[in-house]
BATORTOR-280470 format. One record per residue (C-alpha): residue number from 1; residue in one letter; x, y, z. Coordinates in steps of 0.5 Angstrom, whole numbers, always signed. Layout:
<nodes>
+-----+-----+-------+-------+-------+
:   n : res :     X :     Y :     Z :
+-----+-----+-------+-------+-------+
: NUM :   A :     X :     Y :     Z :
...
+-----+-----+-------+-------+-------+
</nodes>
This chain:
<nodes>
+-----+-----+-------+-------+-------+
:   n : res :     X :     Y :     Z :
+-----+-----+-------+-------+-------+
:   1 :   X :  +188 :  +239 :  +196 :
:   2 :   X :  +186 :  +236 :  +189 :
:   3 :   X :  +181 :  +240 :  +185 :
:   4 :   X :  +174 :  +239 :  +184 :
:   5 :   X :  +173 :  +236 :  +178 :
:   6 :   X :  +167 :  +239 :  +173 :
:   7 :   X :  +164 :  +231 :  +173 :
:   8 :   X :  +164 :  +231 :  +181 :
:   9 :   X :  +162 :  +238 :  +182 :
:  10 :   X :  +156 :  +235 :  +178 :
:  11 :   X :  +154 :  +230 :  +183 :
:  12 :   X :  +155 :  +236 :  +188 :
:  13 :   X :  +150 :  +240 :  +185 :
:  14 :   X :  +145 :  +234 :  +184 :
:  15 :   X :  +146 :  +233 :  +191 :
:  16 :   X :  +145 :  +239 :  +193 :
:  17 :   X :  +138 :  +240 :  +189 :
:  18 :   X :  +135 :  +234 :  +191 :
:  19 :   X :  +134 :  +235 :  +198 :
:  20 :   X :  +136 :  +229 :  +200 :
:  21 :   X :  +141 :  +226 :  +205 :
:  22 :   X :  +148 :  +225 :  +200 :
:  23 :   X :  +151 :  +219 :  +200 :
:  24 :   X :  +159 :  +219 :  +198 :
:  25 :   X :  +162 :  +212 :  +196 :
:  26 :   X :  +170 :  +211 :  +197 :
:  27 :   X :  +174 :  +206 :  +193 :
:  28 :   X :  +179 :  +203 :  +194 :
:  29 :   X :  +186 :  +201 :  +191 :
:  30 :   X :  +185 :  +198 :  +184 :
:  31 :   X :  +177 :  +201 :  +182 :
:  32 :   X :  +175 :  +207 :  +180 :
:  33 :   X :  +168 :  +210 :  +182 :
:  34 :   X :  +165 :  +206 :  +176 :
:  35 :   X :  +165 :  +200 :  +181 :
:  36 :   X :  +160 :  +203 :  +185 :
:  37 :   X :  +155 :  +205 :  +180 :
:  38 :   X :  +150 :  +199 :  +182 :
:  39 :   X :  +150 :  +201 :  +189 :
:  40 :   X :  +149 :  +209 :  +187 :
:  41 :   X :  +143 :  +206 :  +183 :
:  42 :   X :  +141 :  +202 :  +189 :
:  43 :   X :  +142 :  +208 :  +194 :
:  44 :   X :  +138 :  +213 :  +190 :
:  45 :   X :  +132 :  +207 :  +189 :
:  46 :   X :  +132 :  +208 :  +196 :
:  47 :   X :  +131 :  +215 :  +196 :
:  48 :   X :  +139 :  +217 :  +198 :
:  49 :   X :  +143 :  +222 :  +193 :
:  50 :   X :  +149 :  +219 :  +191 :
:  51 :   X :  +156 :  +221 :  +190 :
:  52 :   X :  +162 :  +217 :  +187 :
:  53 :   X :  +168 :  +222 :  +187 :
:  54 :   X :  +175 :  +219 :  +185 :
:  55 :   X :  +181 :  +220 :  +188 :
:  56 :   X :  +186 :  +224 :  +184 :
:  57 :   X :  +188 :  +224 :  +177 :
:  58 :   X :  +181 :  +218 :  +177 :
:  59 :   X :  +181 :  +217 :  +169 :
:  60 :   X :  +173 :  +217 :  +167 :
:  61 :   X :  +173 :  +211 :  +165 :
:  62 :   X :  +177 :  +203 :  +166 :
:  63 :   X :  +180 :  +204 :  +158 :
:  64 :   X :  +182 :  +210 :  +160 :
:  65 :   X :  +186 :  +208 :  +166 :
:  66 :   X :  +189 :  +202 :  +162 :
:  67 :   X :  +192 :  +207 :  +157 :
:  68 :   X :  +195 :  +212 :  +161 :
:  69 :   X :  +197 :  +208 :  +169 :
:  70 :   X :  +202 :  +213 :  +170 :
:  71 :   X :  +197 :  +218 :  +173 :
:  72 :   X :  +195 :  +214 :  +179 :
:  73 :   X :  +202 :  +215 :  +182 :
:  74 :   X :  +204 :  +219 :  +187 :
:  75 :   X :  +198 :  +220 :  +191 :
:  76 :   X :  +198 :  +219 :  +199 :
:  77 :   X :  +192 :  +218 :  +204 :
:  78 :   X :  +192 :  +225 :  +206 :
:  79 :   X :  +192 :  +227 :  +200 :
:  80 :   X :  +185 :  +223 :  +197 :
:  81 :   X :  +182 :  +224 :  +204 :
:  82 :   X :  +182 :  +231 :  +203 :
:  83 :   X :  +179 :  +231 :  +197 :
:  84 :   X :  +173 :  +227 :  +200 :
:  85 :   X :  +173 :  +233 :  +205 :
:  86 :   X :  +173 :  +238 :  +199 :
:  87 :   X :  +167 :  +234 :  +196 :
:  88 :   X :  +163 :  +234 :  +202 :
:  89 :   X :  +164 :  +241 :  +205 :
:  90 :   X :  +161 :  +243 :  +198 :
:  91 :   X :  +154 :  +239 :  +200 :
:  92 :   X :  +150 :  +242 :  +204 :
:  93 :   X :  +148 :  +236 :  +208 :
:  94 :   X :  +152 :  +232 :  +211 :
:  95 :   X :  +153 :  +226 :  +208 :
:  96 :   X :  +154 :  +218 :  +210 :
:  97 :   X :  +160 :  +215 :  +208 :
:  98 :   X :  +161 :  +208 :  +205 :
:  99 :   X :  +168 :  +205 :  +203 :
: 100 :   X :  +171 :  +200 :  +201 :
: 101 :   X :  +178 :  +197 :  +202 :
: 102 :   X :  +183 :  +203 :  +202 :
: 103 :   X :  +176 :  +208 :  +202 :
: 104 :   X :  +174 :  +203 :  +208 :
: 105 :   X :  +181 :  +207 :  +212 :
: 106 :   X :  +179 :  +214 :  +208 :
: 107 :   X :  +171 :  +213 :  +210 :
: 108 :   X :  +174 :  +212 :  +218 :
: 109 :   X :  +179 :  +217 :  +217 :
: 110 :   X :  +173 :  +222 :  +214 :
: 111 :   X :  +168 :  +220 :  +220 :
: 112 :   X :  +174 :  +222 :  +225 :
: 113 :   X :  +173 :  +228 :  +222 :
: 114 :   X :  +166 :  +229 :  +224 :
: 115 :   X :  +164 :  +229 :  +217 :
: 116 :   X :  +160 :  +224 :  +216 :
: 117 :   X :  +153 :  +222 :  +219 :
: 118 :   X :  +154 :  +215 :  +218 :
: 119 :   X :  +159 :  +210 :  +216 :
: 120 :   X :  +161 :  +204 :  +213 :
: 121 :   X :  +167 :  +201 :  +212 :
: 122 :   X :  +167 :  +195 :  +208 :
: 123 :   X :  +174 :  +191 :  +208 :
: 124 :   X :  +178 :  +196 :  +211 :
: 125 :   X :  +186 :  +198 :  +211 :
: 126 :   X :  +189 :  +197 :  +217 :
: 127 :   X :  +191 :  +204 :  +220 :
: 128 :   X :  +196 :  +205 :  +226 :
: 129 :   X :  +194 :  +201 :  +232 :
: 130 :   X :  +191 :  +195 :  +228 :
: 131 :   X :  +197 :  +190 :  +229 :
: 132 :   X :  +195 :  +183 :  +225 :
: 133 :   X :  +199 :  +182 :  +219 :
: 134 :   X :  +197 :  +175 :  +216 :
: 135 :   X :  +199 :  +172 :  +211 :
: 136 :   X :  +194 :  +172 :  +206 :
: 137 :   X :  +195 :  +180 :  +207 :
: 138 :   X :  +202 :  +180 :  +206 :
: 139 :   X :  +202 :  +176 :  +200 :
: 140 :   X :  +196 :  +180 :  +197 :
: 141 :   X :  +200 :  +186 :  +198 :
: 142 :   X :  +207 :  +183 :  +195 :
: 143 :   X :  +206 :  +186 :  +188 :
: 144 :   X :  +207 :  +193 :  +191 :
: 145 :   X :  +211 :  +192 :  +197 :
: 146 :   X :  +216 :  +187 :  +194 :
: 147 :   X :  +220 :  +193 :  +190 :
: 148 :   X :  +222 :  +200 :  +195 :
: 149 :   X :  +221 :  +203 :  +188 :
: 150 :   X :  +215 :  +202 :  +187 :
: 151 :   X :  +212 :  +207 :  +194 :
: 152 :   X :  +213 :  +213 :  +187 :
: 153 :   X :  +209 :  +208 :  +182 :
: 154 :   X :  +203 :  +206 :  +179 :
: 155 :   X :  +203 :  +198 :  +180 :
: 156 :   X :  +198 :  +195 :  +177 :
: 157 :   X :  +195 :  +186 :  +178 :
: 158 :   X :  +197 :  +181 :  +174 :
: 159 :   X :  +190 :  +177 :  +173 :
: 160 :   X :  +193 :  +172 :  +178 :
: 161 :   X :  +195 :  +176 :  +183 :
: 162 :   X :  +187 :  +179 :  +182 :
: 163 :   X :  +185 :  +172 :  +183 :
: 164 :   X :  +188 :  +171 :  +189 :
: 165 :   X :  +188 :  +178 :  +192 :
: 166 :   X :  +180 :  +180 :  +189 :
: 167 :   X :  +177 :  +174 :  +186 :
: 168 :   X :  +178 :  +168 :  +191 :
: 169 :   X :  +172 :  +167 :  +193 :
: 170 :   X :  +168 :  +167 :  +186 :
: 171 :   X :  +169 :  +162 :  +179 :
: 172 :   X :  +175 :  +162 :  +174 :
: 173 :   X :  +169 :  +165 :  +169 :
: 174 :   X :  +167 :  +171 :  +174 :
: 175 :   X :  +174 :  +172 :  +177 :
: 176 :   X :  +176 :  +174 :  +169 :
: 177 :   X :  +170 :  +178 :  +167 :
: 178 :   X :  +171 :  +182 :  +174 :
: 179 :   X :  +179 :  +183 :  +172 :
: 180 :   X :  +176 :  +186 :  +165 :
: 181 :   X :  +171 :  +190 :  +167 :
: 182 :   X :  +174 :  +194 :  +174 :
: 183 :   X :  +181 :  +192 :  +175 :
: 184 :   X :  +186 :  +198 :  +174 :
: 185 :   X :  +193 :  +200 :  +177 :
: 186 :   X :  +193 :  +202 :  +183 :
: 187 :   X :  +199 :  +208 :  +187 :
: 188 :   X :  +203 :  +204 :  +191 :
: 189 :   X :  +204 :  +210 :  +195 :
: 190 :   X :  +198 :  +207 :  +200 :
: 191 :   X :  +201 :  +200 :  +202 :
: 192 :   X :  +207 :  +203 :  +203 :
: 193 :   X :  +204 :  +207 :  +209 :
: 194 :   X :  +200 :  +202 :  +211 :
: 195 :   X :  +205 :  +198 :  +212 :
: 196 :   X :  +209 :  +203 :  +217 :
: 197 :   X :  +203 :  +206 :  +220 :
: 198 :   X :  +205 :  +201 :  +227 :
: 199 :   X :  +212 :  +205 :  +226 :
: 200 :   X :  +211 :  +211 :  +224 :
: 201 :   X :  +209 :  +216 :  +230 :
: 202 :   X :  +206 :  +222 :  +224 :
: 203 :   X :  +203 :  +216 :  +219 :
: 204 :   X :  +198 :  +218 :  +214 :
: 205 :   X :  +195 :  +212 :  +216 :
: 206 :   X :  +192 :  +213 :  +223 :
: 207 :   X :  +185 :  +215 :  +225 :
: 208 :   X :  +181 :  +219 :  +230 :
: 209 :   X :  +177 :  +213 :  +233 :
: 210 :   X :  +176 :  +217 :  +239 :
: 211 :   X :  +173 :  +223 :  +236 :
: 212 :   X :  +166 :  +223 :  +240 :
: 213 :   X :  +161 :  +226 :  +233 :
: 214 :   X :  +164 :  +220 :  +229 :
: 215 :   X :  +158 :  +218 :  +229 :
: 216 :   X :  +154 :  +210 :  +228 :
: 217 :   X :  +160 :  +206 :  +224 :
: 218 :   X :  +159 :  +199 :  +221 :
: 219 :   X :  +165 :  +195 :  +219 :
: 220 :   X :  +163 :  +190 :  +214 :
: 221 :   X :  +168 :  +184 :  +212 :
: 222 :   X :  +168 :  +178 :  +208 :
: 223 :   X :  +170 :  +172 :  +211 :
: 224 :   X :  +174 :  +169 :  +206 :
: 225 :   X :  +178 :  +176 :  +204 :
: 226 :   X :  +185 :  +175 :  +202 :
: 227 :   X :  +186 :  +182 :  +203 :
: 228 :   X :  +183 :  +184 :  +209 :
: 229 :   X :  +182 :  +178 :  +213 :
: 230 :   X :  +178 :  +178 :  +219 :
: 231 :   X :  +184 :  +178 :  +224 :
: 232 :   X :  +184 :  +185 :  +221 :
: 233 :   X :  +178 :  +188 :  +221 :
: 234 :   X :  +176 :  +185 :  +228 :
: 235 :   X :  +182 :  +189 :  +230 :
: 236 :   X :  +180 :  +195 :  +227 :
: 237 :   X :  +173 :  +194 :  +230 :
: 238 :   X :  +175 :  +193 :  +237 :
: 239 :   X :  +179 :  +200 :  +236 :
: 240 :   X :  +172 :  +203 :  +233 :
: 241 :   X :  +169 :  +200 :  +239 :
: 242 :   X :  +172 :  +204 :  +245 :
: 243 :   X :  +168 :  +211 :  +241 :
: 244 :   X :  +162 :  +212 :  +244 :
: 245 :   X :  +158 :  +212 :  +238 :
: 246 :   X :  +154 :  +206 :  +235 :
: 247 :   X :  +160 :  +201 :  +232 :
: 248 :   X :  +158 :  +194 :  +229 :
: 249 :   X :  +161 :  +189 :  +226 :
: 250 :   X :  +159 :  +183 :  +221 :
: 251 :   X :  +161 :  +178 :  +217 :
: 252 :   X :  +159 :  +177 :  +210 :
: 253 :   X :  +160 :  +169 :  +209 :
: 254 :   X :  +164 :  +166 :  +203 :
: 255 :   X :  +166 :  +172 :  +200 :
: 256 :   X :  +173 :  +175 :  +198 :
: 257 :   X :  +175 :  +182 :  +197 :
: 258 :   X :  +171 :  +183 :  +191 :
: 259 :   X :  +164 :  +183 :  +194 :
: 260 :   X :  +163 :  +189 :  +193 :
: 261 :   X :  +163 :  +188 :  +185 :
: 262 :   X :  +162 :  +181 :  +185 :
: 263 :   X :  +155 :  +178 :  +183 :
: 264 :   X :  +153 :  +177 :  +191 :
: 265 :   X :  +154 :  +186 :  +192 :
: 266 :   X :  +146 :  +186 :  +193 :
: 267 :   X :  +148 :  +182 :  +199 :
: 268 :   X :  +153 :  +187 :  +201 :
: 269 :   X :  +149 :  +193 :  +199 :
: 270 :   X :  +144 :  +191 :  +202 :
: 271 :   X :  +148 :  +190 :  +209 :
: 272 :   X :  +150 :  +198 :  +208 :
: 273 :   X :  +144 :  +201 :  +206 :
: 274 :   X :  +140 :  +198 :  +212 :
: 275 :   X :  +144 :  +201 :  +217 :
: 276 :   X :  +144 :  +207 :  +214 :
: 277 :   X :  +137 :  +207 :  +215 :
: 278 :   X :  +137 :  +207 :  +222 :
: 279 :   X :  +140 :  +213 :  +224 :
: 280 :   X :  +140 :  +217 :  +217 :
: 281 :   X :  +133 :  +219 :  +214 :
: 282 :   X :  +133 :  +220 :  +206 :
+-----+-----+-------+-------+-------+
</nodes>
């Protein structure tokens, strides 16, 4: 298991001081925690307290990441997923989880592991059982899946392939402005594993969906997304739906695979965090 890093221990520590009922937001392929800083300012306005842990190696900062890609490499699902584990066994209250895209899969895969009292997925990964492949999905995640050597590597997106994959959904201004403010590379380890799950009988990318203190879960996706079409997020919902828990769909209309970063993430926010009111209190 990774190591807590001192700026997560941070967050821990204010968490638990507060009183307040954590939150723990999970980003995905090509973000760094910094993507959610609206949403934690959000969040915390709303009476939660908020944490944004990275995934392994997160260099602090988008320059930073620029500079040194290489050490996104090699990181699996496991492994991020129990990094977030780590974090959240440190808090003293068990937290709701909201994620995006690959931390869509991870908040699924953490909620599997009764670790969270509510949960949003937003644009999430397909884990093994969800059989739609379309062709926007594909194509999005050809940058990484064209080139076997790049399971090892960290692969970052040209401003093209961003467009496409992200920032279809908005203007040519926004979808280069989002390109310069949030997008970094990504290990291609993840897509790889996606991409095998139905195949692979011991996958990483597999989710307890049955575990009855799953607890309330909310699958958010936007209509237009490249990445995560609704074919897939509906597939994964109807799976969802087999717990006994709460499960809940919605579909965000006009919106790509960069609503939660894009100029409408209040929108988004907004459908997160009132779902999470119902069943977890501040």
């Amino acid at each position: 298991m990774a190591t807590i890093t001192g700026h997560e221990a941070q967050q821990i520590d204010a968490a638990n001081s507060a009183g307040r009922t954590p939150v723990v937001f999970v980003h995905g392929l090509w973000l760094l925690p910094s993507s959610w800083d609206r949403w934690r300012t959000a969040f915390d306005e709303a009476g939660y307290a908020t944490l944004a842990p990275g995934w392994p190696d997160d260099p602090e900062t988008v320059a930073e990441a620029r500079q040194h890609p290489e050490v996104f490499a090699n990181k699996s699902i496991k492994e991020v997923a129990d990094h977030f584990d780590g974090v959240i066994h440190q808090l003293t209250k068990k937290p709701a989880v909201v994620g995006h895209s690959f931390g869509g899969l991870l908040t699924q895969i953490l909620a599997g592991r009764s670790l969270s009292a509510a949960s949003v997925a937003i644009d999430p990964a397909p884990f093994r059982g969800v059989l739609p492949l379309p062709i926007s999905a594909l194509r999005s995640a050809s940058p990484v899946l064209r080139n076997p050597l790049n399971h090892n590597r960290a692969v970052p997106l040209t401003y093209e392939q961003f467009r496409y994959a992200f920032a279809n959904a908005v203007s040519e201004d926004e979808a280069k402005e989002l390109y310069s403010t949030f997008a970094v590379a990504a290990p291609g380890e993840p897509l790889f594993q996606a991409a095998t799950a139905n195949l692979n009988p011991w996958t990483e990318a597999k989710v307890d969906t049955r575990n009855p203190d799953r607890g309330p879960l909310l699958i958010i996706d936007g209509e237009l997304d490249h990445v995560v079409p609704w074919a897939i997020a509906n597939a994964s919902y109807k799976r969802q739906k087999r717990n006994q828990g709460v499960t809940e769909i919605v579909k965000i209309a006009g919106r790509g695979h960069a609503l939660t970063i894009d100029s409408g993430w209040r929108e988004v926010a907004d459908t997160a965090l009132n779902f999470i009111k119902r069943f977890v209190q501040p």
